[in-house]
Backbone as CSV, one residue per row, in Angstrom:
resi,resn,N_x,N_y,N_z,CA_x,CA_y,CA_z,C_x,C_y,C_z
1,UNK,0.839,-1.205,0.000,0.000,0.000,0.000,0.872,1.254,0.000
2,UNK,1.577,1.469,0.841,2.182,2.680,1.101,3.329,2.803,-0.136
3,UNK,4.114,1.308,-1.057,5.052,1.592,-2.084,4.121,1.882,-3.095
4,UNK,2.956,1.840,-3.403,2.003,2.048,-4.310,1.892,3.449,-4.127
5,UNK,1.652,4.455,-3.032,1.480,5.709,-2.748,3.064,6.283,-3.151
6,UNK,4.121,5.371,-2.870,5.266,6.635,-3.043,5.614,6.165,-4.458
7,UNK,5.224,5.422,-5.044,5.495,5.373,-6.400,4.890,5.963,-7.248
8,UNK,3.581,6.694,-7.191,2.457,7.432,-7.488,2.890,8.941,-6.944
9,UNK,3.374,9.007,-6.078,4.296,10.623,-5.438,5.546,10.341,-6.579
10,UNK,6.198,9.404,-6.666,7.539,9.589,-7.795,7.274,9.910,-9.323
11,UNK,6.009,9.096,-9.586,5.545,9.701,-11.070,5.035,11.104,-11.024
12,UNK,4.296,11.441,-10.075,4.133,12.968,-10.017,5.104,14.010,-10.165
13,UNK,6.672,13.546,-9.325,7.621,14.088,-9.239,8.322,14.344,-10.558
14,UNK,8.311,13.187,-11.292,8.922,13.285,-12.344,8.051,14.059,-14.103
15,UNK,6.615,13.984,-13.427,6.159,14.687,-14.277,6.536,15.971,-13.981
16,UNK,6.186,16.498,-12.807,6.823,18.299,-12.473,8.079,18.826,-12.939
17,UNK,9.063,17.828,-12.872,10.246,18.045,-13.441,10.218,18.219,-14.855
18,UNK,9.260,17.459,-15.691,9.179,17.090,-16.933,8.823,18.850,-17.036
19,UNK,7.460,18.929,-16.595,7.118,19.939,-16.841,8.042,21.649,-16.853
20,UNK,8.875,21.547,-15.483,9.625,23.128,-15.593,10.589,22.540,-16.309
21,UNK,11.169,21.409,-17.336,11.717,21.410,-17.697,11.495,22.333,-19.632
22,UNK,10.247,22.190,-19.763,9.265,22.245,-21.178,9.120,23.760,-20.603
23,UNK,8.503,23.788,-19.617,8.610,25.483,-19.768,9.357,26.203,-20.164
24,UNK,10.768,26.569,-19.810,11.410,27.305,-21.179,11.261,27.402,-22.189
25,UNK,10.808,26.216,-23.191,11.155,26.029,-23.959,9.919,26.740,-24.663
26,UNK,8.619,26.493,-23.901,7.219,27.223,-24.147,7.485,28.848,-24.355
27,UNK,8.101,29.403,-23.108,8.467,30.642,-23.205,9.053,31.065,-23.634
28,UNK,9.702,30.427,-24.660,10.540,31.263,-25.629,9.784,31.433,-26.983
29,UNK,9.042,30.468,-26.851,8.250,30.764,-28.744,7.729,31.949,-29.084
């Protein structure tokens, strides 16, 4: 139960990252 919750917190994590990572790249167009 609880590796199911922090593995579900790690995909989140790595989407956020994904994400300010794409932002620059948005803000520059």
């Amino acid at each position: 139960m609880l590796l199911q919750i922090l593995e579900q917190f790690r995909d989140l994590v790595i989407d956020k990252n994904t994400l300010i990572q794409l932002l620059p790249l948005e803000l520059k167009k």
